[in-house]
C-alpha positions in Angstrom: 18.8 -16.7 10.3 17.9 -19.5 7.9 14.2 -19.7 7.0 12.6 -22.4 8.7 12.0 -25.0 5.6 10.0 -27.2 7.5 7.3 -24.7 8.5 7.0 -23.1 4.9 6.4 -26.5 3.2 3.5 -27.6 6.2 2.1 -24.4 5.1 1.8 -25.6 1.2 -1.9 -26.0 0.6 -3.7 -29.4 -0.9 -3.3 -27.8 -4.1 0.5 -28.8 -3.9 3.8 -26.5 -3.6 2.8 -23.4 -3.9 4.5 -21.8 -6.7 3.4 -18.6 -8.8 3.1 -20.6 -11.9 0.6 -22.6 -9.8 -1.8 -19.4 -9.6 -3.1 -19.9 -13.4 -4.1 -23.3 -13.5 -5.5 -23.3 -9.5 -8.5 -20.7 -11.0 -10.0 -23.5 -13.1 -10.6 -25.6 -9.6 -11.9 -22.9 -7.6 -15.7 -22.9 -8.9 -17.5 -21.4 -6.0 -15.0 -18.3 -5.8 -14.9 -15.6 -7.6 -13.0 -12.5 -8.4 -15.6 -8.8 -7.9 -14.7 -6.2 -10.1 -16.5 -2.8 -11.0 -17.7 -2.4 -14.2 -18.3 1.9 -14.4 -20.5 2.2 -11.0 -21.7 -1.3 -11.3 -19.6 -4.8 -9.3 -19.2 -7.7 -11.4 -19.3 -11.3 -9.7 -16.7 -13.3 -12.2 -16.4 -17.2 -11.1 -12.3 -17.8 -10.8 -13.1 -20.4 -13.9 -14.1 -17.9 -16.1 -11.5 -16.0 -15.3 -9.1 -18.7 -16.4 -10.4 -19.4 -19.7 -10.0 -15.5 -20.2 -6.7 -16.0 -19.2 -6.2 -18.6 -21.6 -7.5 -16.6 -24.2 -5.4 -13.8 -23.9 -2.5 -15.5 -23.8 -2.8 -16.8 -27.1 -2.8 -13.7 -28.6 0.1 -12.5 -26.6 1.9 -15.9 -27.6 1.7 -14.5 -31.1 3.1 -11.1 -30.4 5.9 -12.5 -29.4 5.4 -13.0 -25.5 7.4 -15.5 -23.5 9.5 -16.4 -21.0 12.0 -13.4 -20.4 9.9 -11.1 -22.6 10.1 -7.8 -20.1 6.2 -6.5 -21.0 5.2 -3.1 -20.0 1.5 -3.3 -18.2 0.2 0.8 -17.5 -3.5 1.1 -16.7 -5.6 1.7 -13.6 -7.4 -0.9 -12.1 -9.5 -2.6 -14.4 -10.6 -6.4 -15.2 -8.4 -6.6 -18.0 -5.5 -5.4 -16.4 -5.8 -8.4 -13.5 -6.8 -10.7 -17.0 -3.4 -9.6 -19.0 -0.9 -9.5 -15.8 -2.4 -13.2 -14.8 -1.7 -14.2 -18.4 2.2 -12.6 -18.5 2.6 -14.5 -15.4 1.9 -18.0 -16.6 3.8 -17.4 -19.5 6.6 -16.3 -17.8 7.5 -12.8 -19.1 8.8 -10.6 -16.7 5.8 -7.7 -16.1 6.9 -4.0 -16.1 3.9 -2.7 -13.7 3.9 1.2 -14.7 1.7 3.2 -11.9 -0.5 5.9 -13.9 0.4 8.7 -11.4 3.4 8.6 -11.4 3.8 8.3 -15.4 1.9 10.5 -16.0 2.7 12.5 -19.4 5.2 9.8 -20.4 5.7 9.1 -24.0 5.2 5.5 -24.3 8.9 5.5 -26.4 10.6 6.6 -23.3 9.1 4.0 -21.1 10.0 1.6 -23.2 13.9 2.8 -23.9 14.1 3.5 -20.0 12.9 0.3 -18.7 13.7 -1.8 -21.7 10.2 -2.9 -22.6 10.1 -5.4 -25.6 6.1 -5.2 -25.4 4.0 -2.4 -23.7 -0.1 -2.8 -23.0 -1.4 -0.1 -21.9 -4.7 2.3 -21.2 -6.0 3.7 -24.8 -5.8 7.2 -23.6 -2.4 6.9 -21.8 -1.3 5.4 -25.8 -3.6 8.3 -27.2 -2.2 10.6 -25.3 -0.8 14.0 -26.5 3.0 13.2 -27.8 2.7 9.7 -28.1 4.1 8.1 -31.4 1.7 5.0 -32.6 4.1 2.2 -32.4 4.0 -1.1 -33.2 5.0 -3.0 -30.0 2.8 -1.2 -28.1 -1.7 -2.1 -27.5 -4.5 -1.0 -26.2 -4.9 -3.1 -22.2 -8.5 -1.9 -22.2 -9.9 -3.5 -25.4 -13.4 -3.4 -27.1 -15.6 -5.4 -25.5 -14.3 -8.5 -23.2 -11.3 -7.1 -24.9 -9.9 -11.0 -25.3 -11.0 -11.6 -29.2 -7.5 -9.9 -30.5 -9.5 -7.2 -32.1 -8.1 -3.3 -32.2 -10.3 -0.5 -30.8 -11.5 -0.4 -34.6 -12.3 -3.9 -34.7 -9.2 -4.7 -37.3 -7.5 -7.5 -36.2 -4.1 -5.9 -34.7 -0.3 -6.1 -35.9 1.7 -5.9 -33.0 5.7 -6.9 -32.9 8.1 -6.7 -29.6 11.4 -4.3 -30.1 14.6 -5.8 -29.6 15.1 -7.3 -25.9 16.9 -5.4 -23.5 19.9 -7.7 -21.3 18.3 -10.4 -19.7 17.3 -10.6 -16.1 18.6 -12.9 -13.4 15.6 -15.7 -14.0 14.7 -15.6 -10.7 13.0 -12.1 -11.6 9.8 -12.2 -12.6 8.6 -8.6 -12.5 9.3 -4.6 -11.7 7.7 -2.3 -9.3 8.3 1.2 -8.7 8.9 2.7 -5.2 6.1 5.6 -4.7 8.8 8.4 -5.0 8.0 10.2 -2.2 10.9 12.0 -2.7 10.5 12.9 -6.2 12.9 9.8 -7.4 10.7 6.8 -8.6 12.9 3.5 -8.8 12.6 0.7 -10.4 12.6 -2.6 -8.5 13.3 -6.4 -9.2 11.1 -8.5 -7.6 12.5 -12.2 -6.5 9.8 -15.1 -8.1 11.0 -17.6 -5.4 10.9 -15.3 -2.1 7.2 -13.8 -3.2 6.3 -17.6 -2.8 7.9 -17.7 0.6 6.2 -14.7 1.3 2.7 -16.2 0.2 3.4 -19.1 2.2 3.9 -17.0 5.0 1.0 -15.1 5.0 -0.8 -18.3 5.0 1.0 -19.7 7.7 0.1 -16.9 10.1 -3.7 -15.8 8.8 -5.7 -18.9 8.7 -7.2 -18.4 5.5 -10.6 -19.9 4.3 -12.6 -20.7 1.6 -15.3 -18.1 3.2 -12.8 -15.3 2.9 -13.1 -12.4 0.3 -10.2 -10.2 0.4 -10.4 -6.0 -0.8 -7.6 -5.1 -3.1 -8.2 -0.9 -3.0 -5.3 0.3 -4.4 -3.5 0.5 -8.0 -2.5 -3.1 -8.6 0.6 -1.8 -9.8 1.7 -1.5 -6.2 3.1 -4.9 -5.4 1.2 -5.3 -2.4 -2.1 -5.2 -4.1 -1.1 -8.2 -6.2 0.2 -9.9 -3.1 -3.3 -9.8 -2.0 -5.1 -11.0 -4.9 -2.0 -13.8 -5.3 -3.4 -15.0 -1.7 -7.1 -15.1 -3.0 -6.3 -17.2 -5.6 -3.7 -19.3 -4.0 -5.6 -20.2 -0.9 -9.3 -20.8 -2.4 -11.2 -17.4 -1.6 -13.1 -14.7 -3.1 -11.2 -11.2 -4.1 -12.4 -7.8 -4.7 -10.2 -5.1 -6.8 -11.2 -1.7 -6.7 -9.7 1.5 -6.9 -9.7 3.9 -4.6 -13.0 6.6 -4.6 -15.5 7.3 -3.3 -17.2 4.3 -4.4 -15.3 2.1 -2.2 -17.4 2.1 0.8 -20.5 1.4 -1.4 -18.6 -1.6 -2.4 -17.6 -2.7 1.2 -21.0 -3.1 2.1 -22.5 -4.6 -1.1 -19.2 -7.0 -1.5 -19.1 -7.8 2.6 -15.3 -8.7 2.6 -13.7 -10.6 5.3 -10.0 -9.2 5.0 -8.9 -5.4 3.5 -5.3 -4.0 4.0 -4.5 -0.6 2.5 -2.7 2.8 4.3 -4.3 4.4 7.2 -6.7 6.5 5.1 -8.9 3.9 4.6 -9.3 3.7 8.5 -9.1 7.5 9.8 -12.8 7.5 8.2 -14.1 5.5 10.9 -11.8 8.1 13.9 -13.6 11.1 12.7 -16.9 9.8 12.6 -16.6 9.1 16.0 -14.7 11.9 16.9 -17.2 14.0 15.4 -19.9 12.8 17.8 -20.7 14.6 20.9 -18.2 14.0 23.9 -20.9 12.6 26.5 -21.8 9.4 23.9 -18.2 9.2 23.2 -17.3 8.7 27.2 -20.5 6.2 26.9 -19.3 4.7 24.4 -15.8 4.0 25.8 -17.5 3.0 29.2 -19.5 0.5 27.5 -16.9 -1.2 25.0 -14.4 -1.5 27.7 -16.7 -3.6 30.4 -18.1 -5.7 27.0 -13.6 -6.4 26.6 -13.3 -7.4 30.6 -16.2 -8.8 31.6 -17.7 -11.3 28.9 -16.1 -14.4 28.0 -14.0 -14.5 24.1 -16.8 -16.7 23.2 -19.5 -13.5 23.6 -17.2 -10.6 23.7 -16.7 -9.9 19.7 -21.0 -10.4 18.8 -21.7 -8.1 21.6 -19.3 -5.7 20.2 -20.6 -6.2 17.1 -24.3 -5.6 17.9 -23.2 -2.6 20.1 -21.2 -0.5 17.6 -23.3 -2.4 14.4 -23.1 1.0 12.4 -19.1 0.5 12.5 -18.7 -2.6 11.1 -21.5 -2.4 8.3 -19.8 1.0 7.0 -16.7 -2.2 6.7 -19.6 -4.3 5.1 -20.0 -6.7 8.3 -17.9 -9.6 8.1 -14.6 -8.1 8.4 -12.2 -10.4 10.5 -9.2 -9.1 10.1 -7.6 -5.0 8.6 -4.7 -4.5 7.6 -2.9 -1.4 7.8 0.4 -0.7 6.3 2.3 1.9 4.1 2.7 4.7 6.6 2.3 5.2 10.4 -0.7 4.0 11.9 -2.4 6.8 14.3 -3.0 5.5 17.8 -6.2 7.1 18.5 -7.3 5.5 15.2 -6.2 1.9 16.5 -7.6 2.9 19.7 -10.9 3.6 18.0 -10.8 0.4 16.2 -10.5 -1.5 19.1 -13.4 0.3 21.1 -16.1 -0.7 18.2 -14.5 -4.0 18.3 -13.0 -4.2 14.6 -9.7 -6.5 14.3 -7.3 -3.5 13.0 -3.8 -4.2 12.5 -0.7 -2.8 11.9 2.0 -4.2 10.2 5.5 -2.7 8.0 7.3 -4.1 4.9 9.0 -2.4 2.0 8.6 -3.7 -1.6 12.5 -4.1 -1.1 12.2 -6.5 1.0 8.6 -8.1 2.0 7.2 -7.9 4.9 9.4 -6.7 8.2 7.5 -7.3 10.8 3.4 -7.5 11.5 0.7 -7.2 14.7 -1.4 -9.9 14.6 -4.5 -11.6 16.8 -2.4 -13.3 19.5 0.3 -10.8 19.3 -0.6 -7.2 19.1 0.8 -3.9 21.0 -1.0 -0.6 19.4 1.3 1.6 18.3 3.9 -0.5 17.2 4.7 -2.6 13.9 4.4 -5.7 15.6 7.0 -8.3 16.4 9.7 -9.5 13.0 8.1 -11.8 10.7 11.6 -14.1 10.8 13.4 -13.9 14.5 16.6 -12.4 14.0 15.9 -11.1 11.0 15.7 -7.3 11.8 18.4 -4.8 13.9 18.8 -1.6 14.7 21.7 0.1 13.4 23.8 2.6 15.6 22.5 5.2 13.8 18.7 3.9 14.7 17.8 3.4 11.4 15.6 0.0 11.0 17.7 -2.7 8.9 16.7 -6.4 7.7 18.4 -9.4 6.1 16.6 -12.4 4.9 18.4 -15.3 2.8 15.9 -14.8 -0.1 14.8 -11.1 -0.2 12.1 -10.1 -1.7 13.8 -8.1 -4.5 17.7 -8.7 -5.4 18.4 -4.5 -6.3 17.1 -1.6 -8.7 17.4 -1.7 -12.0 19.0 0.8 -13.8 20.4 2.6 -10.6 24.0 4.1 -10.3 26.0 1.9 -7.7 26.0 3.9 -5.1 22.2 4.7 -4.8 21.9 0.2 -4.9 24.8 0.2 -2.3 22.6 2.7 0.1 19.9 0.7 0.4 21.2 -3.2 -0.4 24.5 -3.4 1.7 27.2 -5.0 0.7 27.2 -6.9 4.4 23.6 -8.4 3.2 21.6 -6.3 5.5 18.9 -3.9 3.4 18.8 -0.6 4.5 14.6 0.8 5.4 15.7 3.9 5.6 13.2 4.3 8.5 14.6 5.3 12.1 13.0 2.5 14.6 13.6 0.8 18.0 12.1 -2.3 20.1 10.7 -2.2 23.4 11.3 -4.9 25.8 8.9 -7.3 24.5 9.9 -7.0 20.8 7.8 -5.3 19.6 9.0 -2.8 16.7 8.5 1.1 17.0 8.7 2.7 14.3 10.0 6.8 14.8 10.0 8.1 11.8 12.1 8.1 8.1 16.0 9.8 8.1 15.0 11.2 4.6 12.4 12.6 6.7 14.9 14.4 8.9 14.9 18.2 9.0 18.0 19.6 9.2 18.4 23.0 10.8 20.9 25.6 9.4 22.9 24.9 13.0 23.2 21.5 12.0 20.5 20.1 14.6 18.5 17.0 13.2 15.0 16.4 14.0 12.5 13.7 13.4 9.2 15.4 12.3 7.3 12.1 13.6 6.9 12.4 17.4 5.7 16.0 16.9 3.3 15.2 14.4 1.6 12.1 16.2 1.4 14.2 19.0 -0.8 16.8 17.3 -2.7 13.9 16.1 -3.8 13.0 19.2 -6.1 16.0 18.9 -8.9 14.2 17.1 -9.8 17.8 15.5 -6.5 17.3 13.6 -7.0 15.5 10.3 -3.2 15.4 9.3 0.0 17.3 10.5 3.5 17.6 8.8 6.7 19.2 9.8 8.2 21.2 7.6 11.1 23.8 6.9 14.7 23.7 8.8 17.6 24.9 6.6 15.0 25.8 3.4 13.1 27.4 4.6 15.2 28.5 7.6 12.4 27.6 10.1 10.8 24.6 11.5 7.2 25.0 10.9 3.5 22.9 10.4 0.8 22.8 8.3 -2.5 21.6 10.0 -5.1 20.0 8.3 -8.5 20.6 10.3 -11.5 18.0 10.0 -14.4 19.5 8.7 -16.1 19.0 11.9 -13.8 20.8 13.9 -15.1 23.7 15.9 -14.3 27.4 15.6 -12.2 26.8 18.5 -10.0 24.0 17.3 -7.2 25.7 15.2 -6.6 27.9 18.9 -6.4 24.4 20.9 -3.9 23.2 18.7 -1.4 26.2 18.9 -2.2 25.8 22.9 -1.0 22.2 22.3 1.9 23.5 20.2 2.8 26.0 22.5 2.9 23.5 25.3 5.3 21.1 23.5 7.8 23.9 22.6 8.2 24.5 26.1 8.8 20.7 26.7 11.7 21.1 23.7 14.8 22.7 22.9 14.8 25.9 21.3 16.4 24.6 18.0 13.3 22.0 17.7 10.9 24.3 18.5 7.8 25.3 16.0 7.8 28.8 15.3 5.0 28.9 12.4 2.0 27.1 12.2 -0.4 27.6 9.1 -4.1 25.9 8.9 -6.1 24.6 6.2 -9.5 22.2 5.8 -8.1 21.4 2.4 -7.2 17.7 2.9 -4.8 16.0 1.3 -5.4 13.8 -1.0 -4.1 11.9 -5.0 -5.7 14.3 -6.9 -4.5 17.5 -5.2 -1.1 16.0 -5.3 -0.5 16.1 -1.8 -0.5 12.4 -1.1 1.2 9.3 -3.3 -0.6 7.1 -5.2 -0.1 4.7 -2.2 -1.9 7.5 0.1 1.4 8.5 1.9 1.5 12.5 2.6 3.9 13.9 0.0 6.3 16.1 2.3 7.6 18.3 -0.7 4.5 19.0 -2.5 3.0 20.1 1.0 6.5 21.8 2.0 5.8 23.8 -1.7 2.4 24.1 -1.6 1.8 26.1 2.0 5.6 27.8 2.1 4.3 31.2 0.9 1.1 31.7 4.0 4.3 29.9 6.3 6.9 32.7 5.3 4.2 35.4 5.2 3.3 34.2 8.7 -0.5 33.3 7.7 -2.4 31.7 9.9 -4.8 30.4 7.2 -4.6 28.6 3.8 
């Protein structure tokens, strides 16, 4: 299906055509907006004006080391203000930003980063360029600087010498940077990103949220995940405040200092709110329930959300008390989280895209069916193969292929009939809404051959609010289907022994070859810095898989 023309151009703002290499030049007009940014402990209120003129600045220097249009420039740092400063400034010039994640290159020499992805300039953290192994070289500088870090100086106040290497093959110039996929599987990939369908896809997001100048957006993960910039591109774009953070414990302390209108992250950043609730005792939760559910049928629209809001006030000021609409994307969405979200009255959505291909399909205010994706973004746009597996074909995707993949890995997931391939297993219901089931790579396969989905299973365990997270393991290697069970820390003595009783009574509902014959527990949760989840706060299967397989073949019941 051809992308309606007419409806992306009435969604253009005053500003004129919305265009990426609009974004610089809009922060000098915006003087009541601001970007928030933590400096240590502390957030930072930085008008969007100042934030050009550092812009500027920066880009003078980068000018002189050789950065322009085409220049692929490598940009590997956590969250920072310089990092949003130095990718703003790449943008307007045109250079094509190589967004490193930290997690995932971590212990890289610098040298192999730059032969790999064919970086003609790298900017990067001091101690990722300090690290152990890595060779001083010349095209390479510090990304967090002394100071404002914008006055060209070195860390030792010399003015620096930098100088790019020789430029890789050029890109088709309709690409304007390179994301990595979160390598869930142990693979990272490198992806092209399409300059004129992330417009499309700004305009979009426009079209269907309604933005305002009163709107401050959270950005809570590592900008080098494409989505995070997405976000802050809509700040800017569409008038409205921004807040980048990364993802600690200082986050919530932020919500509520910062008041945000609109956050989007993975279901992590929501499943704090479930086991609050679920924690409390099961009379005030039944109350509770009672008590939201006549507020949703008996007042009018008009009264409904402030008497929700008053009623469950301690909900929404954990969320800092303005929030109008959540996003949650990334990975599956539990329904007894969505469920909770809509009993306290919070606007919690779910929605799907891959950095392949933008965003799929999305809930939204006047269309939403928990427990699904949501209806496609473009009608027409998404099918279901005969294998089940979720495909989509837009005329400008978001990213034209990998780079520096072997044919037949590109062919697997960008088809030479145009579709792009999710990888994720899916189906609609009879309204159109989008289900998602789980991911083939996901599939275990039994030494008999059988296939099985570890999804279904483990949202069913979730439904236990006890359960904190659940994953499937084993099959062929180890040759048994087994679970790992992540308790809440709340979670009565008598939890882990309800959950088996649940587990029993689902391998009686299921064929012996999808049956769960081991079961270890744990209150270690998962998180980045165990390893156990993605820098985009997806559960990593294998590391769990590896981590518990021991207390699983030893027949533990505890880990």
């Amino acid at each position: 299906m051809a992308l309606n023309e007419m409806a992306l151009n009435e969604s253009r703002t005053a500003a004129g055509p919305l265009s990426l290499a609009g974004l610089v030049p809009r922060l000098l007009s915006l003087e009541e907006t601001a970007l928030f940014h933590l400096d240590g402990a502390r957030l930072v209120r930085t008008p969007y004006p100042e934030l050009h003129a550092d812009v500027r600045r920066v880009q003078e220097r980068l000018k002189s080391w050789g950065a322009g249009v085409g220049v692929r420039v490598g940009v590997w740092g956590t969250n920072s203000y310089s990092w949003i400063v130095h990718e703003l400034a790449l943008l307007d010039l045109g250079c094509v930003t190589v967004t490193l994640p930290v997690t995932e290159f971590a212990g890289s020499a610098p040298a192999d980063l730059a032969e790999r992805y064919g970086l003609e300039l790298l900017l990067a953290d001091n101690d990722l360029l300090s690290a152990e192994g890595a060779e001083p070289a010349e095209w390479a500088a510090p990304l967090n600087l002394d100071g404002a870090g914008l006055d060209g100086a070195g860390l030792d106040g010399a003015e620096r010498v930098v100088a790019p290497r020789e430029p890789a093959a050029p890109l088709d110039p309709d690409v304007f940077s390179i994301v990595f996929s979160s390598g869930t599987t142990g693979t990272v990939k490198a992806i092209q990103l399409s300059r004129v369908a992330t417009e499309d896809c700004l305009a979009e997001f426009g079209e269907h949220h309604a933005f305002s100048p009163d709107d401050r957006i959270l950005v809570g993960l590592p900008l080098s995940t494409f989505q995070q910039r997405i976000m802050m591109y809509c700040a800017i774009w569409y008038g409205f405040d921004s807040i980048v953070v990364e993802p600690s414990p200082l986050m919530f302390a932020v919500l509520k200092q910062a008041e945000p209108t609109i956050m989007g992250g993975p279901p992590a950043f929501y499943e704090i709110l479930e086991s609050r609730f679920s924690g409390r005792p099961a009379a005030l939760k039944a109350v509770l329930r009672a008590l939201s559910a006549t507020i949703r049928t008996v007042l009018p629209a008009s009264l409904r959300d402030a008497a929700l809001r008053r009623v469950f006030a301690q909900a929404h000021d954990a969320y800092g008390g303005r929030m109008r609409l959540m996003l949650s994307g990334s990975a599956p969405l539990r329904r007894s989280t969505a469920e909770v979200f809509a009993t306290v009255g919070l606007p919690l959505f779910q929605l799907y895209g891959l950095t392949e291909s933008g965003f799929i399909s999305w809930n939204r205010p006047d269309a939403n069916r928990i427990g699904s994706v949501g209806r496609p973004v473009f009608p027409g746009s998404v099918r279901i193969s005969p294998e089940g597996e979720i495909q989509v074909r837009w005329p400008r995707p978001q990213s034209p292929g990998y780079l520096g993949e072997p044919a037949e890995v590109e062919r697997a997931t960008y088809r030479p009939d145009g579709w792009i391939a999710t990888g994720d297993l899916g189906r609609f219901d009879d309204d159109g809404f989008l289900h998602i089931v789980g991911r083939k790579k996901d599939l275990i396969i039994t030494r008999g051959g059988v296939k099985i989905a570890p999804s279904p299973w483990e949202q069913q365990v979730l439904t236990d609010t006890a359960v904190a997270q659940a994953v499937m393991v084993g099959g062929e290697e180890p040759p048994y289907v087994g679970a790992v069970i992540v308790l809440r820390d709340h979670a009565g003595d008598d939890a882990a022994e309800r959950v088996r009783r649940r587990i029993e009574e689902l391998n009686r509902d299921a064929v012996p070859s999808h049956r769960v014959t081991r079961v270890v527990f744990t209150r270690e949760q998962f998180t980045r810095e165990n390893g156990l989840m993605t820098t985009t706060l997806k559960i990593n299967r294998r590391a769990v898989a590896a981590r518990f397989q021991t207390a699983l073949d030893n027949g533990e019941d505890w880990a």
